[in-house]
N, CA, C and O atoms as CSV, one atom per row, in Angstrom:
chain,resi,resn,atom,element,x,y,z
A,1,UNK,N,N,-29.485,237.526,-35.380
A,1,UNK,CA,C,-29.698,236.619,-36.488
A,1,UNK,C,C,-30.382,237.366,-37.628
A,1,UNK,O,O,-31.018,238.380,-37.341
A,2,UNK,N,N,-30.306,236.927,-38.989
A,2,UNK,CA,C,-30.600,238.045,-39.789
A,2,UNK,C,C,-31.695,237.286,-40.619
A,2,UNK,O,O,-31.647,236.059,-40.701
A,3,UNK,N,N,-32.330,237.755,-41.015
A,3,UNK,CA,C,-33.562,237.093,-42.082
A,3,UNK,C,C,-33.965,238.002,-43.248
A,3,UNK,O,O,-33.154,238.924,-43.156
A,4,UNK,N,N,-34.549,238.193,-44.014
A,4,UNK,CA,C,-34.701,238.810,-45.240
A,4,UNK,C,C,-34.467,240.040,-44.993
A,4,UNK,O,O,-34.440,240.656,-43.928
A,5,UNK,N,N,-34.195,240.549,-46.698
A,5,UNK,CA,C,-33.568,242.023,-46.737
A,5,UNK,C,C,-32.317,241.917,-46.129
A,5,UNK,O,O,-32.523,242.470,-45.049
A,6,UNK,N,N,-31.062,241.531,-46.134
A,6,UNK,CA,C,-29.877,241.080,-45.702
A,6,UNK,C,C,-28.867,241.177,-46.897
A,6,UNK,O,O,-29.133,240.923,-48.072
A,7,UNK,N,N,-28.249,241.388,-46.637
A,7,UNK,CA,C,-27.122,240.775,-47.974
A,7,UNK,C,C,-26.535,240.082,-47.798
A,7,UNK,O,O,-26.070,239.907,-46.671
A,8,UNK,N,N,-26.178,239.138,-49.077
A,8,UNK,CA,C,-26.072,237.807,-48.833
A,8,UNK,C,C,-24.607,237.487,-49.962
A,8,UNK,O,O,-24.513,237.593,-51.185
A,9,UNK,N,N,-23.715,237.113,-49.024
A,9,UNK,CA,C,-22.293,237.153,-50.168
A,9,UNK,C,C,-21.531,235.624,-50.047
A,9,UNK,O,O,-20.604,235.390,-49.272
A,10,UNK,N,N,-22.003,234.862,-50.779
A,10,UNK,CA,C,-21.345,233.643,-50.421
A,10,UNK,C,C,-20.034,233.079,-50.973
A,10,UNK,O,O,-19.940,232.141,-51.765
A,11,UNK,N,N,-18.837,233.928,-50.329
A,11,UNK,CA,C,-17.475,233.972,-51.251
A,11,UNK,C,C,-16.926,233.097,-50.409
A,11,UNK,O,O,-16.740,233.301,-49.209
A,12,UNK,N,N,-16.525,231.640,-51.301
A,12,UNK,CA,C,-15.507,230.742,-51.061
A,12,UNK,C,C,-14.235,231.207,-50.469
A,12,UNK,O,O,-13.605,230.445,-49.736
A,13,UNK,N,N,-13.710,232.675,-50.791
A,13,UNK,CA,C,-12.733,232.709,-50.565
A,13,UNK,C,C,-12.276,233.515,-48.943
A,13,UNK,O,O,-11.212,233.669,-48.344
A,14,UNK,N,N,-13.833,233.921,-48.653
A,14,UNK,CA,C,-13.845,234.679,-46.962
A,14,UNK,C,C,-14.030,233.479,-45.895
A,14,UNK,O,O,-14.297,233.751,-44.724
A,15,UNK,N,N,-13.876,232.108,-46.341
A,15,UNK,CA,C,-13.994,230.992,-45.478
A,15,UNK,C,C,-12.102,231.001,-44.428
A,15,UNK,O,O,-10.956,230.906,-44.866
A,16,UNK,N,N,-12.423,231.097,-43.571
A,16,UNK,CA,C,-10.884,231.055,-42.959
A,16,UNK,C,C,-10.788,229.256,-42.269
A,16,UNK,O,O,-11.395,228.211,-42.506
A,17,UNK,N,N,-9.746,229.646,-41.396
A,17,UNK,CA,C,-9.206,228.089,-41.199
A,17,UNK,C,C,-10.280,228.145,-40.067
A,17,UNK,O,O,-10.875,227.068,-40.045
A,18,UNK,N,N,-10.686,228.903,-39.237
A,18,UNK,CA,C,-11.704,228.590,-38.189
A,18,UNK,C,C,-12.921,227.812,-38.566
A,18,UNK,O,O,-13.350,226.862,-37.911
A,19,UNK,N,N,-13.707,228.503,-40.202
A,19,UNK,CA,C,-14.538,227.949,-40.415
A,19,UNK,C,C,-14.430,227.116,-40.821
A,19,UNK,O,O,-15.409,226.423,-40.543
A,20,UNK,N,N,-13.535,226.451,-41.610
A,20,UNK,CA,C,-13.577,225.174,-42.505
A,20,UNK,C,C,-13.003,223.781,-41.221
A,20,UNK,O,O,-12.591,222.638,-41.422
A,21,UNK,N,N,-13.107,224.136,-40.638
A,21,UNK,CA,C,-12.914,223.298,-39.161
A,21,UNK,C,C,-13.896,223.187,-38.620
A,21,UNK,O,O,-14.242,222.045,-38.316
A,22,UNK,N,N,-14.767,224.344,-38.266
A,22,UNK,CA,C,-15.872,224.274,-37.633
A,22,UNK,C,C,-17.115,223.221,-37.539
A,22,UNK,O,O,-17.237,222.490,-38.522
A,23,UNK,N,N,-17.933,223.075,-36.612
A,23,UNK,CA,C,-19.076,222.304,-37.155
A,23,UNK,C,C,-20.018,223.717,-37.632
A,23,UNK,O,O,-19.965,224.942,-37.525
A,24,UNK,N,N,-21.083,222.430,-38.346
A,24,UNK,CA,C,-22.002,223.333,-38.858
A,24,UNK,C,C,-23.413,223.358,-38.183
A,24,UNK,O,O,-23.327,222.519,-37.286
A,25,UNK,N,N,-24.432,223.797,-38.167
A,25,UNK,CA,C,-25.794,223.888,-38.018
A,25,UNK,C,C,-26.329,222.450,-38.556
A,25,UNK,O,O,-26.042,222.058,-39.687
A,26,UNK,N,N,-27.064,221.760,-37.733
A,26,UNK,CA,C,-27.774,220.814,-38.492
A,26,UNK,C,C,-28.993,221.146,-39.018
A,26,UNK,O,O,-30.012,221.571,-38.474
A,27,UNK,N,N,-28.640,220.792,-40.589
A,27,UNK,CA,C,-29.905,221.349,-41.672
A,27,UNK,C,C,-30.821,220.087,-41.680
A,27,UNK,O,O,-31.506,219.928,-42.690
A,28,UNK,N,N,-30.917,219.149,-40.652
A,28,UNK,CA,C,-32.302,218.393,-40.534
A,28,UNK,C,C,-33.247,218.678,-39.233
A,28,UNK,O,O,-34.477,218.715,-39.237
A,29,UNK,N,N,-32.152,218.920,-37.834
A,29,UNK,CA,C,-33.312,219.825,-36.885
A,29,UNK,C,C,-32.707,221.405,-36.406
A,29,UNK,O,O,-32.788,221.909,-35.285
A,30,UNK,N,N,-32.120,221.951,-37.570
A,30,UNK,CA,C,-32.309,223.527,-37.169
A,30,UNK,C,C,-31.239,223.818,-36.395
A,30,UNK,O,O,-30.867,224.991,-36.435
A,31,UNK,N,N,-30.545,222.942,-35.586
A,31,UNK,CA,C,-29.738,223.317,-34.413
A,31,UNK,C,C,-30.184,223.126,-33.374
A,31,UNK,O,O,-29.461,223.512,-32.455
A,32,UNK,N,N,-31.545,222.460,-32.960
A,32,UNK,CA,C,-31.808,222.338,-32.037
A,32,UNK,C,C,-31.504,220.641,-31.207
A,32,UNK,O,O,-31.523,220.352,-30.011
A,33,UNK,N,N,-31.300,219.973,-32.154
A,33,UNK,CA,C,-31.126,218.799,-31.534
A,33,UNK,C,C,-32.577,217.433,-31.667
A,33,UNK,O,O,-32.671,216.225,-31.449
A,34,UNK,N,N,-33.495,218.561,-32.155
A,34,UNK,CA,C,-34.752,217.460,-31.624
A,34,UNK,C,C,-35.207,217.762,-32.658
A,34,UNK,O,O,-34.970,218.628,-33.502
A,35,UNK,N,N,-36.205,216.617,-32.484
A,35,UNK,CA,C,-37.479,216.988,-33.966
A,35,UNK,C,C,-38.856,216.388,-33.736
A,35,UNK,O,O,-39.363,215.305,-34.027
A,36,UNK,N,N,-39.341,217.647,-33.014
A,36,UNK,CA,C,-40.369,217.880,-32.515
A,36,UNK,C,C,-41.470,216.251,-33.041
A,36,UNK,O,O,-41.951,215.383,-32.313
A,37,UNK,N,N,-41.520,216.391,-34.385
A,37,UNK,CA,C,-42.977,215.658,-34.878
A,37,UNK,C,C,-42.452,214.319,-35.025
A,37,UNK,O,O,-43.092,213.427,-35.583
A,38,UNK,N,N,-40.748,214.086,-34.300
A,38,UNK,CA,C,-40.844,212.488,-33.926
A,38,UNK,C,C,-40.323,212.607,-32.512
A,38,UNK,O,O,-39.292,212.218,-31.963
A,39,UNK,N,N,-41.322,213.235,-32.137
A,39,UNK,CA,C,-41.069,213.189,-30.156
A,39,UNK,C,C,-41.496,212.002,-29.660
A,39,UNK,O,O,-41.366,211.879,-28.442
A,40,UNK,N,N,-42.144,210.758,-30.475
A,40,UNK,CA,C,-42.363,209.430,-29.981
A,40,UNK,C,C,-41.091,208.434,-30.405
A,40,UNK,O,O,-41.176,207.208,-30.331
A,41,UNK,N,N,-40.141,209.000,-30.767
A,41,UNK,CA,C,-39.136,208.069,-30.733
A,41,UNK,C,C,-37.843,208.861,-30.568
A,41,UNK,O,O,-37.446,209.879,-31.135
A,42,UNK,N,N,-37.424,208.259,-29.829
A,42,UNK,CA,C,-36.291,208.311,-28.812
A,42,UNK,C,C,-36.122,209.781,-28.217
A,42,UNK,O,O,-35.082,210.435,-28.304
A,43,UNK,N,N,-37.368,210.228,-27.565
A,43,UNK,CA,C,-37.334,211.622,-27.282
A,43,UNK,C,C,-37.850,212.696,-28.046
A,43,UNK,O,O,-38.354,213.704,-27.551
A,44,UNK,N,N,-37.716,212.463,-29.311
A,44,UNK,CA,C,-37.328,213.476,-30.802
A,44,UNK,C,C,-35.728,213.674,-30.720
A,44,UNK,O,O,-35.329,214.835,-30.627
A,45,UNK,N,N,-35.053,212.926,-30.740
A,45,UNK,CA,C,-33.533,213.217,-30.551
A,45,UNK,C,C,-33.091,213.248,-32.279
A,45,UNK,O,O,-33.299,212.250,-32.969
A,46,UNK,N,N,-32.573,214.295,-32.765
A,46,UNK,CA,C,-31.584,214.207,-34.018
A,46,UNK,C,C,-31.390,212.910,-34.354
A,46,UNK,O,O,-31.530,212.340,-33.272
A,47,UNK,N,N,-31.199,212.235,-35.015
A,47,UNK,CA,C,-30.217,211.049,-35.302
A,47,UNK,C,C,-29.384,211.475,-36.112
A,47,UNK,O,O,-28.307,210.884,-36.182
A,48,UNK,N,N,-29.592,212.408,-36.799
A,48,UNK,CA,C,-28.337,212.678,-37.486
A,48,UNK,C,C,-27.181,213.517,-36.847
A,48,UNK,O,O,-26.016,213.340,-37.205
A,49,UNK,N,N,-27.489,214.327,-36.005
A,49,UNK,CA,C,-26.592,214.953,-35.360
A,49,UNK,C,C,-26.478,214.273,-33.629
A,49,UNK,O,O,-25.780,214.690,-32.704
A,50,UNK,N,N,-27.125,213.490,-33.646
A,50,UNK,CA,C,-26.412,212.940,-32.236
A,50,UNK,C,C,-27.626,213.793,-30.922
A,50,UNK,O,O,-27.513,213.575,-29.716
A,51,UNK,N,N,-28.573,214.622,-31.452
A,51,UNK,CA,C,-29.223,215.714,-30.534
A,51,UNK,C,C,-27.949,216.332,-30.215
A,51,UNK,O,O,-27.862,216.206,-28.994
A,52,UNK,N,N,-26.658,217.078,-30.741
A,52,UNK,CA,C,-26.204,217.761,-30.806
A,52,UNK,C,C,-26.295,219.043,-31.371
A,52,UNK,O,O,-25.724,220.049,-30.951
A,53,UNK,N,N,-26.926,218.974,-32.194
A,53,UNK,CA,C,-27.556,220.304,-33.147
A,53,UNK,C,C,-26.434,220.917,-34.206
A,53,UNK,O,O,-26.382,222.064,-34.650
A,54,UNK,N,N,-25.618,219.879,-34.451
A,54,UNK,CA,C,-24.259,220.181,-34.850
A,54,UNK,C,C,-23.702,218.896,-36.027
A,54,UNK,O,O,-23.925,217.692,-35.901
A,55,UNK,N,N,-23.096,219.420,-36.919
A,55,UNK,CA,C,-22.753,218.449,-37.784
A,55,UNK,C,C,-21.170,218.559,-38.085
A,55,UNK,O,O,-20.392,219.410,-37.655
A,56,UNK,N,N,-20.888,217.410,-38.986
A,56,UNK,CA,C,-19.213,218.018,-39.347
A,56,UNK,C,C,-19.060,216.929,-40.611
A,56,UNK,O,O,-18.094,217.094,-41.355
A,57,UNK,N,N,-19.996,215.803,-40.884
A,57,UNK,CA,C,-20.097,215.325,-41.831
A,57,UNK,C,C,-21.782,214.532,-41.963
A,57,UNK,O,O,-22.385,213.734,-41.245
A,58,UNK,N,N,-22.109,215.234,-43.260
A,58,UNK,CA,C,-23.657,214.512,-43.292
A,58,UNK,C,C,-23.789,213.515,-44.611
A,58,UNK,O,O,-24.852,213.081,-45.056
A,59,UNK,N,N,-21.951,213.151,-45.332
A,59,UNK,CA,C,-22.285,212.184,-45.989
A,59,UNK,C,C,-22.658,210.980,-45.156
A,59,UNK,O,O,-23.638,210.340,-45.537
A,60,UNK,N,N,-22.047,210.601,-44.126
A,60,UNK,CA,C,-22.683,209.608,-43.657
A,60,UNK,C,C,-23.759,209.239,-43.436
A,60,UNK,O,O,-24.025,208.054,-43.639
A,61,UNK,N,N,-24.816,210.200,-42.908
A,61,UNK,CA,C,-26.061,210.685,-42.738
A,61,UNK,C,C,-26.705,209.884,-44.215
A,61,UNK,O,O,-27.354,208.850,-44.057
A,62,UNK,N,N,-26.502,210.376,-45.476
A,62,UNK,CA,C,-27.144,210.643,-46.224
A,62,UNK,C,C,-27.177,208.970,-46.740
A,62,UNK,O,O,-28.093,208.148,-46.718
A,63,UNK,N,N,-26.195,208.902,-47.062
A,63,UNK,CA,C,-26.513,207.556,-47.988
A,63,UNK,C,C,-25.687,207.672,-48.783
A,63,UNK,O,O,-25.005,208.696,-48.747
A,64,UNK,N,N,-25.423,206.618,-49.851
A,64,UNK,CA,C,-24.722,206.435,-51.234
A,64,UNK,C,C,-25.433,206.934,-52.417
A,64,UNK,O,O,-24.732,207.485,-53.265
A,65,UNK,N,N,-26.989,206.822,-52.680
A,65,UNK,CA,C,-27.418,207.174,-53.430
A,65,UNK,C,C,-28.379,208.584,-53.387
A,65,UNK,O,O,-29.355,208.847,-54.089
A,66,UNK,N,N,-27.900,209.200,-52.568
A,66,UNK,CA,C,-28.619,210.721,-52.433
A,66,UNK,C,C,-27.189,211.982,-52.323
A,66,UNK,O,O,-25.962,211.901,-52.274
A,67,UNK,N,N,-28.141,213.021,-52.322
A,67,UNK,CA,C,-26.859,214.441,-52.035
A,67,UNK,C,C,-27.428,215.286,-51.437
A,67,UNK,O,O,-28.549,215.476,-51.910
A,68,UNK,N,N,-27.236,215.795,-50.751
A,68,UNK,CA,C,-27.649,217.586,-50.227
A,68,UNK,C,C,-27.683,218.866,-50.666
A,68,UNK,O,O,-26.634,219.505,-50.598
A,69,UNK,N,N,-28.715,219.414,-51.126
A,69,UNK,CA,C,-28.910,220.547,-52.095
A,69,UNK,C,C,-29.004,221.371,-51.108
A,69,UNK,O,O,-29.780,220.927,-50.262
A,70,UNK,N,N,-28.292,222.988,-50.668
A,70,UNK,CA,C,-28.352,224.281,-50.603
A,70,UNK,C,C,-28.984,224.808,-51.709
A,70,UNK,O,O,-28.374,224.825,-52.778
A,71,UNK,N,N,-30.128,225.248,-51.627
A,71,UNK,CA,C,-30.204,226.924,-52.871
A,71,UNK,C,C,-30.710,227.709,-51.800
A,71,UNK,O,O,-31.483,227.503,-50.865
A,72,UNK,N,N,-29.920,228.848,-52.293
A,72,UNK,CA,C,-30.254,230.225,-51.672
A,72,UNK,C,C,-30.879,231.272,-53.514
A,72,UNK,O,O,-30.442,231.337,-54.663
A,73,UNK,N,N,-32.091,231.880,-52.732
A,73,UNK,CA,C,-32.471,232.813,-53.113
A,73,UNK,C,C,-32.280,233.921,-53.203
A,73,UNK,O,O,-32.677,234.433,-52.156
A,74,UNK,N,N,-31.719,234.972,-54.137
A,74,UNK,CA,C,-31.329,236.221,-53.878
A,74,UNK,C,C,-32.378,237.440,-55.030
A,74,UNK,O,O,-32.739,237.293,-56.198
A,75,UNK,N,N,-32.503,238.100,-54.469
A,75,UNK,CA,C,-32.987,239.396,-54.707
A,75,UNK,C,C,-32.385,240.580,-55.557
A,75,UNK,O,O,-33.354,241.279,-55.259
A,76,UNK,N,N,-31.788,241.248,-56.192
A,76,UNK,CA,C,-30.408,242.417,-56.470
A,76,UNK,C,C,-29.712,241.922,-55.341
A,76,UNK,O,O,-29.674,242.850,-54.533
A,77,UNK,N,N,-29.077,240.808,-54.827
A,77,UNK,CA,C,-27.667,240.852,-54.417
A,77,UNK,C,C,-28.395,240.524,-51.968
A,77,UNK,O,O,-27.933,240.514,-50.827
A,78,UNK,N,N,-29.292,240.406,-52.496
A,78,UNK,CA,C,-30.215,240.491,-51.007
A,78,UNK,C,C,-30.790,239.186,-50.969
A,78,UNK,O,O,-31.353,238.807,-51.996
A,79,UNK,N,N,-30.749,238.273,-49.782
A,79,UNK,CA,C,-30.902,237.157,-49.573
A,79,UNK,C,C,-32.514,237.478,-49.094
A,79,UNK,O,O,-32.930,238.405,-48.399
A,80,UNK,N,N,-33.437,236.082,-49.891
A,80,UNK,CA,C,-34.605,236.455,-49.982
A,80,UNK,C,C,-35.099,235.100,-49.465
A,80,UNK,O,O,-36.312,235.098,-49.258
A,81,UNK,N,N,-34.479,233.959,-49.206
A,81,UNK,CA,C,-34.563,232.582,-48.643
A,81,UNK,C,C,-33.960,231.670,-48.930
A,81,UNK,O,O,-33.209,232.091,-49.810
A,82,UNK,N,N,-33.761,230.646,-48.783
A,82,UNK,CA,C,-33.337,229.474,-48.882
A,82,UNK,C,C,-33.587,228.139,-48.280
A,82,UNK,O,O,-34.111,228.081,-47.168
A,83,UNK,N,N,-33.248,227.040,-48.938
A,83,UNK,CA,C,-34.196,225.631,-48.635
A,83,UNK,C,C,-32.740,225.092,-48.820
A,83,UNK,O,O,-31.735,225.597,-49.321
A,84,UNK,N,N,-33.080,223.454,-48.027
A,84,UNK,CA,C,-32.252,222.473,-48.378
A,84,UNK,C,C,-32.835,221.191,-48.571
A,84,UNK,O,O,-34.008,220.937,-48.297
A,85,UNK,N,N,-32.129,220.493,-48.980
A,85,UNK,CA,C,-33.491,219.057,-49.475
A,85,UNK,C,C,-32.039,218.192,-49.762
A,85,UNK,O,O,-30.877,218.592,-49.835
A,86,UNK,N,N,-32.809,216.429,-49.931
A,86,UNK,CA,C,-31.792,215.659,-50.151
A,86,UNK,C,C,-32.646,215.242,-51.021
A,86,UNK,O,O,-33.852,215.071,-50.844
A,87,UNK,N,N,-31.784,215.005,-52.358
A,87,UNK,CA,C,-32.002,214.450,-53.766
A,87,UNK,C,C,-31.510,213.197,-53.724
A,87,UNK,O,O,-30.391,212.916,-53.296
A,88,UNK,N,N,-32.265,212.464,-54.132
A,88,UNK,CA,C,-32.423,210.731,-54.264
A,88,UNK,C,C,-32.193,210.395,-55.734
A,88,UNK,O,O,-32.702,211.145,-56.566
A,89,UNK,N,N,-31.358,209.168,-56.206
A,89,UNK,CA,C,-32.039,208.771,-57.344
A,89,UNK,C,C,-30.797,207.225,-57.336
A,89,UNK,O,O,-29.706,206.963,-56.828
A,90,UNK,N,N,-31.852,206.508,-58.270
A,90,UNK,CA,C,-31.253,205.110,-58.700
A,90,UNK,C,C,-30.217,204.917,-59.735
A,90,UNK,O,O,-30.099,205.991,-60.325
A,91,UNK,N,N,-29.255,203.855,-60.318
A,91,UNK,CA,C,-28.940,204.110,-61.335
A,91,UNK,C,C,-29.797,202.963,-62.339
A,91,UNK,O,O,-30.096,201.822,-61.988
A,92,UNK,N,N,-30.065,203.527,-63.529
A,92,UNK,CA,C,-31.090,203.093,-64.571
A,92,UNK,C,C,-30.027,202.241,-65.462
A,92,UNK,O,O,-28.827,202.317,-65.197
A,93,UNK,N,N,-30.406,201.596,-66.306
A,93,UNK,CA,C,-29.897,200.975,-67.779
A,93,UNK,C,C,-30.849,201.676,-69.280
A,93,UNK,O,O,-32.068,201.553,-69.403
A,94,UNK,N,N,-30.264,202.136,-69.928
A,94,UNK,CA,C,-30.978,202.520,-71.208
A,94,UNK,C,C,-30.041,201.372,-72.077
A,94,UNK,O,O,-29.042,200.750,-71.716
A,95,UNK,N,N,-31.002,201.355,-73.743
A,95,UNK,CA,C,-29.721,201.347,-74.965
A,95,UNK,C,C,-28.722,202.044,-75.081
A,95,UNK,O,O,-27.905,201.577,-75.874
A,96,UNK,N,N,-28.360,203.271,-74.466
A,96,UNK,CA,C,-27.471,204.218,-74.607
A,96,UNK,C,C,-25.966,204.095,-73.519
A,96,UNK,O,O,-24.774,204.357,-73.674
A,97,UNK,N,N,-26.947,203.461,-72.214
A,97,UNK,CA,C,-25.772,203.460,-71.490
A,97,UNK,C,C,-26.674,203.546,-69.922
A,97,UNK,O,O,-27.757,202.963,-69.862
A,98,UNK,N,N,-26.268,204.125,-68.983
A,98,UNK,CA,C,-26.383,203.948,-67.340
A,98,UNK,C,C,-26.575,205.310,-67.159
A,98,UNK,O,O,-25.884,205.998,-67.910
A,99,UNK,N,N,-27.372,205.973,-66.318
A,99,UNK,CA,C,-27.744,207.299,-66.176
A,99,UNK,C,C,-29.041,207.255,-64.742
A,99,UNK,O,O,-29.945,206.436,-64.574
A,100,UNK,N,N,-28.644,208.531,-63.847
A,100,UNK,CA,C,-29.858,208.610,-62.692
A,100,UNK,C,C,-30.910,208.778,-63.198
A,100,UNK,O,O,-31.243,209.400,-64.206
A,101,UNK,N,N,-31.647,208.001,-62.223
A,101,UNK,CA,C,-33.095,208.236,-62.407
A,101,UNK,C,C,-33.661,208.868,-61.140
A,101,UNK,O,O,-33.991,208.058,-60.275
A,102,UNK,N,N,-33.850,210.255,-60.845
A,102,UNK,CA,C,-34.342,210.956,-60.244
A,102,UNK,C,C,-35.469,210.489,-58.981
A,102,UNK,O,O,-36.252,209.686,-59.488
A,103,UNK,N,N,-35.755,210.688,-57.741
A,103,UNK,CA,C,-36.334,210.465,-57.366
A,103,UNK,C,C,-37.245,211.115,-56.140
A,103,UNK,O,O,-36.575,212.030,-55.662
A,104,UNK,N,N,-38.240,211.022,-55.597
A,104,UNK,CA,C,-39.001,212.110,-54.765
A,104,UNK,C,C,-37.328,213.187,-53.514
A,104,UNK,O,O,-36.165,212.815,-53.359
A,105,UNK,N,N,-37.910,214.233,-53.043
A,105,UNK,CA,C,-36.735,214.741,-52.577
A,105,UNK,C,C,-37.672,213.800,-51.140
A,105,UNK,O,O,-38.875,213.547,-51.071
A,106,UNK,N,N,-36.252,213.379,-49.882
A,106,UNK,CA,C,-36.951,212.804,-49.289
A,106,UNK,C,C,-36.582,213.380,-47.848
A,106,UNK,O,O,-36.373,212.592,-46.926
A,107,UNK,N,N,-36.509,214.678,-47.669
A,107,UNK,CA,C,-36.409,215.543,-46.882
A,107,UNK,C,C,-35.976,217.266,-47.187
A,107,UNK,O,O,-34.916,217.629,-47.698
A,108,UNK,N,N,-37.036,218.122,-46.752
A,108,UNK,CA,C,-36.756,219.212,-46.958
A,108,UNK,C,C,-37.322,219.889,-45.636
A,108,UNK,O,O,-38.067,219.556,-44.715
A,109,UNK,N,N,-36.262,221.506,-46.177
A,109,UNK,CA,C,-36.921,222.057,-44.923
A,109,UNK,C,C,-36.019,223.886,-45.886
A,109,UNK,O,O,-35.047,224.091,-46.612
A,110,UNK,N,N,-37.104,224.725,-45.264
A,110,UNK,CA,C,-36.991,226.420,-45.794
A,110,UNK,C,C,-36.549,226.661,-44.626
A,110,UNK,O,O,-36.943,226.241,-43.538
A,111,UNK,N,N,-35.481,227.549,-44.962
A,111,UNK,CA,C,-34.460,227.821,-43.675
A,111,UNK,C,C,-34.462,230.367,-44.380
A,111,UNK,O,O,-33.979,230.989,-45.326
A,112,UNK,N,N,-35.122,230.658,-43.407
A,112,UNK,CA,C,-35.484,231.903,-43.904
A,112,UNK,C,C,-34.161,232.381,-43.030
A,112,UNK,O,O,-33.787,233.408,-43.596
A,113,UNK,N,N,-33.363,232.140,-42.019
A,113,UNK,CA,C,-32.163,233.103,-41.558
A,113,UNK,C,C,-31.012,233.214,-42.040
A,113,UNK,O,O,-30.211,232.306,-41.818
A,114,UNK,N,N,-30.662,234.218,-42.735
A,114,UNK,CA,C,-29.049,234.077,-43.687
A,114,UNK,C,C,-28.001,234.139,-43.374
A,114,UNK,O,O,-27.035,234.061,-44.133
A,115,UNK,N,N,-27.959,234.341,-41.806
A,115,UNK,CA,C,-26.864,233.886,-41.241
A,115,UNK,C,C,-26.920,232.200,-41.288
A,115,UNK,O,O,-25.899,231.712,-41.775
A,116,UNK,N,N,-28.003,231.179,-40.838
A,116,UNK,CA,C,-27.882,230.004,-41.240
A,116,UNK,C,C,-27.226,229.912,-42.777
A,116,UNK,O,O,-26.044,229.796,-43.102
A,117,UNK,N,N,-28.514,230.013,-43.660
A,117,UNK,CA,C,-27.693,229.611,-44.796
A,117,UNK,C,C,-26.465,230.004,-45.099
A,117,UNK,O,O,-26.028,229.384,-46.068
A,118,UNK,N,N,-25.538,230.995,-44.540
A,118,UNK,CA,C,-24.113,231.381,-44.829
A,118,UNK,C,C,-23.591,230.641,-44.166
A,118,UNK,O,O,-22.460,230.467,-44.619
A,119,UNK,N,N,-23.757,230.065,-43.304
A,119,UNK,CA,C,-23.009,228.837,-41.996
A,119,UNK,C,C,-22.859,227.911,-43.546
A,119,UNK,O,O,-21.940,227.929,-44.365
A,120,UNK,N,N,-23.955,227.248,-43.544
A,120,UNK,CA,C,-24.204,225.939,-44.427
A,120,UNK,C,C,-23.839,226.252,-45.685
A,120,UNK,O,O,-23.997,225.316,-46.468
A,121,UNK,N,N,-23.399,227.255,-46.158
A,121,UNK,CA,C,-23.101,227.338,-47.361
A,121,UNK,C,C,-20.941,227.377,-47.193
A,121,UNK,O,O,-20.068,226.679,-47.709
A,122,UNK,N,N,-20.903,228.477,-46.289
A,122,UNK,CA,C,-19.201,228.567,-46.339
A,122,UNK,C,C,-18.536,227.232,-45.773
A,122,UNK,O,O,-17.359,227.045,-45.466
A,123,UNK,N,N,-19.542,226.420,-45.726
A,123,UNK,CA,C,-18.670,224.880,-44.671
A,123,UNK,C,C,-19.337,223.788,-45.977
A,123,UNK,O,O,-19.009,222.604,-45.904
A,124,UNK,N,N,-19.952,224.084,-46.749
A,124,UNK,CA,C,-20.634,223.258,-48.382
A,124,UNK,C,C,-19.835,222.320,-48.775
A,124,UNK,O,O,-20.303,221.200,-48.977
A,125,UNK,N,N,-18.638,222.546,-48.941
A,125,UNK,CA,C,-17.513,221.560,-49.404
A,125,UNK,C,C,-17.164,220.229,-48.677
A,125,UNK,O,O,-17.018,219.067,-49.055
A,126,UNK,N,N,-17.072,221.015,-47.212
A,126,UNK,CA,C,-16.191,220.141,-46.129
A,126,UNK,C,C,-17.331,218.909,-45.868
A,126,UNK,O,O,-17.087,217.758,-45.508
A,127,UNK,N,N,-18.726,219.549,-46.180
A,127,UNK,CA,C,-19.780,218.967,-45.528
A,127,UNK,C,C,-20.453,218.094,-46.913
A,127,UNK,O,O,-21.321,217.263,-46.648
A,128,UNK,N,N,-20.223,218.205,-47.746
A,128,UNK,CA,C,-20.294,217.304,-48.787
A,128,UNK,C,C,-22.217,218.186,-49.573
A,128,UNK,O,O,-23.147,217.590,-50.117
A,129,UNK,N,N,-22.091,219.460,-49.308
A,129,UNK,CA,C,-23.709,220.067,-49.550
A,129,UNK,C,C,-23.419,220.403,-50.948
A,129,UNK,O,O,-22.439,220.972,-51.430
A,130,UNK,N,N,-24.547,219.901,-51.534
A,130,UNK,CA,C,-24.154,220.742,-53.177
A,130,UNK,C,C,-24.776,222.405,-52.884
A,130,UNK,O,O,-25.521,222.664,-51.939
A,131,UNK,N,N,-24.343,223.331,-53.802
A,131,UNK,CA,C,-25.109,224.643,-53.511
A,131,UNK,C,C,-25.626,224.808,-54.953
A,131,UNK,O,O,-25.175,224.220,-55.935
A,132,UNK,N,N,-26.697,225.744,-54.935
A,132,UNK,CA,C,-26.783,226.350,-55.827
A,132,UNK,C,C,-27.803,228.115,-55.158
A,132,UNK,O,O,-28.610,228.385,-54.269
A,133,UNK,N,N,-27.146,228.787,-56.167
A,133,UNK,CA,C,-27.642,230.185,-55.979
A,133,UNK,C,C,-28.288,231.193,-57.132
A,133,UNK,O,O,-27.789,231.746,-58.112
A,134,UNK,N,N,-29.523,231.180,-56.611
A,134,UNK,CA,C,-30.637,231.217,-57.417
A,134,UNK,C,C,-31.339,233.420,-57.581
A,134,UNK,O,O,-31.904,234.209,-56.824
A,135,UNK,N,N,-30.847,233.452,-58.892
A,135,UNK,CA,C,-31.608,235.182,-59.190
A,135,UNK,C,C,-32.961,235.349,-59.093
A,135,UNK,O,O,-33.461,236.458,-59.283
């Protein structure tokens, strides 16, 4: 597994038919299935992944009014970290017209292995993750 000082190449176009099929890593417990600091309910079992540790769609997961942010951090071309978080927001009324209104992120988590974030990034589309990639 690789963690900083890595290089980090996130080309849409090295995704093959294996991966875009694949499941992915669950970016709420790591892959492990559990989550430790709610071990008083129902075990600590995922709910989002089933305590599978595995995903294949987390719009459902998410909601109607949120999204899933990837940013990866890079260095000269060297993966230096990355986080994922789910962005919340309402829709507002102005004089002008209808527009989000932003709201606390209401789950995050720093994911330092770049083989993870390359999982979660080359499956981004299928999985409904926004990315962004940060100098």
């Amino acid at each position: 597994m690789g963690t900083g000082g890595e290089s980090f190449h996130p080309n849409p176009r090295a995704m093959t038919a294996a991966t875009a099929t694949a499941t992915c890593t669950c970016p709420f417990c790591g892959g492990s299935g559990k989550l430790h600091h709610f071990s008083h309910i129902q075990n600590g079992d995922c709910f989002a992944c089933g305590a599978t540790g595995e995903l294949r769609d987390i719009n459902a997961f998410i909601g109607d009014n949120s999204d899933l942010v990837l940013t990866v951090y890079v260095n000269n071309g060297t993966f230096s970290g990355a986080e994922i978080r789910r962005r919340t927001w309402k829709i507002a009324s102005s004089s002008i017209g209808q527009y989000k209104e932003w709201g606390r992120d209401s789950f995050f988590r720093v994911i330092t292995d770049a083989d993870e974030a390359r999982q979660i990034w080359r499956n981004a589309k299928r999985l409904g993750v926004l990315t962004e990639l940060v100098n």
